[in-house]
C-alpha positions in Angstrom: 12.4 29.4 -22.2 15.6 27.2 -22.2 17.1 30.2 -19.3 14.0 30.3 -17.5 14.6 25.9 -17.1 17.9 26.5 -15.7 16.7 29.1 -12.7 15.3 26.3 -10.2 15.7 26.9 -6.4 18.2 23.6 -5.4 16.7 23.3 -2.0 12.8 22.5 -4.0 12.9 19.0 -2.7 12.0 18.8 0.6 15.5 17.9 2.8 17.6 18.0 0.3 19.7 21.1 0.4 21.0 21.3 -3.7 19.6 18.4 -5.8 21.8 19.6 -8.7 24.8 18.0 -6.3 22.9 14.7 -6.8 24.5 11.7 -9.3 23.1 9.2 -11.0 24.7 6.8 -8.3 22.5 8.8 -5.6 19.5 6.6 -7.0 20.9 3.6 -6.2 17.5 2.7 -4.8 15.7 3.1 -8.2 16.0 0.0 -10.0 18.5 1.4 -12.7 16.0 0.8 -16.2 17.1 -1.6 -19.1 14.5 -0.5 -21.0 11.7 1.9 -21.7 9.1 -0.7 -20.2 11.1 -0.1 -16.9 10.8 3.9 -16.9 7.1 3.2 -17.5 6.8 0.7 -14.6 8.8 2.5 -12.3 6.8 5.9 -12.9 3.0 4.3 -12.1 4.6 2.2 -9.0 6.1 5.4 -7.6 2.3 6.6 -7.9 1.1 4.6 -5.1 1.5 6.7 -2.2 0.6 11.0 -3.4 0.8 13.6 -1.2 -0.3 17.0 -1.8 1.7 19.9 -2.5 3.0 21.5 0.8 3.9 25.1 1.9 6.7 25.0 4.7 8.3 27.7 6.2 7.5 30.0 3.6 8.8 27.3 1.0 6.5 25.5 -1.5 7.1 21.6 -2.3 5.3 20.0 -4.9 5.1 16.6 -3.9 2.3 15.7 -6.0 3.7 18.3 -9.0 7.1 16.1 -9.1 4.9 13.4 -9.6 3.0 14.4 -12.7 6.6 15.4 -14.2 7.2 11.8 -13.1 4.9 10.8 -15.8 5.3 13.1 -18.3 9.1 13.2 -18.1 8.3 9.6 -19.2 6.3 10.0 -22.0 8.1 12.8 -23.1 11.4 10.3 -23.7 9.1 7.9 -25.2 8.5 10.3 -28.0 11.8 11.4 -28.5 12.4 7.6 -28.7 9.5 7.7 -31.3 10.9 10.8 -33.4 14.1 8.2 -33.5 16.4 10.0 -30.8 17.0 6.8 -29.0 20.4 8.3 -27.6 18.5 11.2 -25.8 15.9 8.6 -24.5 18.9 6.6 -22.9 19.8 9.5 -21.3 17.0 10.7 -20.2 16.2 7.4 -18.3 19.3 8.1 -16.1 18.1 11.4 -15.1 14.4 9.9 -14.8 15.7 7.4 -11.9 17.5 10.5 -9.9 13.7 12.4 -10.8 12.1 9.3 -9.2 14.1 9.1 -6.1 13.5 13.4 -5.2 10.2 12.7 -5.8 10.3 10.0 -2.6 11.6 13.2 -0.4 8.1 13.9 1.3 7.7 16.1 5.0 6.2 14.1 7.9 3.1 16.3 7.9 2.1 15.6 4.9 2.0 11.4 5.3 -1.2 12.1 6.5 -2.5 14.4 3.8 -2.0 11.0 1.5 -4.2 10.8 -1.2 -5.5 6.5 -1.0 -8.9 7.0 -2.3 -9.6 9.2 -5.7 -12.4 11.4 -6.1 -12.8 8.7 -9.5 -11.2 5.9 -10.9 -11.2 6.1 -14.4 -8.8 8.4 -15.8 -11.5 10.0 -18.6 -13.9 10.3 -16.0 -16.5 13.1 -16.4 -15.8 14.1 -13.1 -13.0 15.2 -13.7 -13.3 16.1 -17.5 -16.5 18.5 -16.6 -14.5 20.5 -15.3 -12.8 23.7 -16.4 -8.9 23.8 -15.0 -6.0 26.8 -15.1 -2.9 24.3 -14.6 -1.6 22.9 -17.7 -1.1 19.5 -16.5 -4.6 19.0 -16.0 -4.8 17.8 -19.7 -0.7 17.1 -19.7 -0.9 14.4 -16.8 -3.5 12.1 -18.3 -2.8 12.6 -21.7 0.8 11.0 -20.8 -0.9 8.7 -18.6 -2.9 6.8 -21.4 0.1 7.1 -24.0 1.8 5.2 -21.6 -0.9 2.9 -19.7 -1.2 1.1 -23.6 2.7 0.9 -22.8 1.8 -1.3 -19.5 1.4 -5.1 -18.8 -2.5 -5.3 -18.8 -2.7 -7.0 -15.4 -1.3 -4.1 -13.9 -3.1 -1.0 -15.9 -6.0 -0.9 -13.5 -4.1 -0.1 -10.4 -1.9 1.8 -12.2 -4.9 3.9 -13.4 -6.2 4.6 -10.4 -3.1 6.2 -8.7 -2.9 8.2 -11.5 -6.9 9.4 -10.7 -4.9 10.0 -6.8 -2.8 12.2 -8.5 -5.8 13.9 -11.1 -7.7 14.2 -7.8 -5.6 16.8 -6.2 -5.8 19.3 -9.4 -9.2 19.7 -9.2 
């Protein structure tokens, strides 16, 4: 599994020819995180504007798949952070930021494929929980989205919530 990780195509974010070439300084743009409460922040607010996944010139971009590793890249370094690998979390955060700035690399054509209204708004929504899905992240995305919604500000939960049922809203 661990060779499989390391065969990625570098040109899989759309205009950017080798996103391995990318530093952390690339993502000067990303508010660099001071702490974990930041990552979380910074991985709903980058929810606000989901596109769906485009096929272009024979090339696949998963704009809206980036997006659920967005969250669960997140949550994943929140329990490592919980098992008591701190240092791993730390570094992880840096590598989120870079993850948070490819995911901003979206095609003109699909700006207006944006998802603004959800198909629901509450993440356990039976429509969407009715259903029966093949993709994994269908149960990964908002399982990491309510581990880390408790980790949110209250006032801001409910929007964050409901770009997260943008992003559920494409895998059905």
């Amino acid at each position: 599994m661990l060779e499989r990780t390391l065969q990625d195509r570098p040109n899989r974010y759309w205009g950017i020819a080798d996103y391995l070439e990318l530093t952390e300084a690339d993502a000067h743009t990303i508010p660099a995180y001071t702490e974990a409460a930041d990552m979380i922040e910074r991985s709903f607010a980058e929810l606000a504007s989901v596109y769906p996944d485009q096929s272009i010139g024979g090339q696949t971009y998963f704009m809206a798949g980036e997006q659920e590793h967005g969250i669960t890249h997140a949550h994943a370094l929140l329990e490592l952070e919980r098992m008591g690998y701190g240092e791993l979390t730390e570094q992880g955060m840096r590598t989120h930021r870079l993850q948070m700035l490819l995911n901003r690399a979206v095609p003109e054509v699909a700006i207006s494929q944006e998802v603004k209204i959800p198909k629901f708004t509450d993440i356990l929504s039976e429509d969407y929980w009715a259903r029966t899905y093949n993709d994994p992240h269908a149960l990964k995305v908002p399982y990491a989205s309510l581990a880390l919604l408790k980790r949110l500000p209250e006032r801001d939960r409910e929007i964050a919530a409901f770009n997260v049922c943008k992003l559920l809203t494409l895998l059905g």
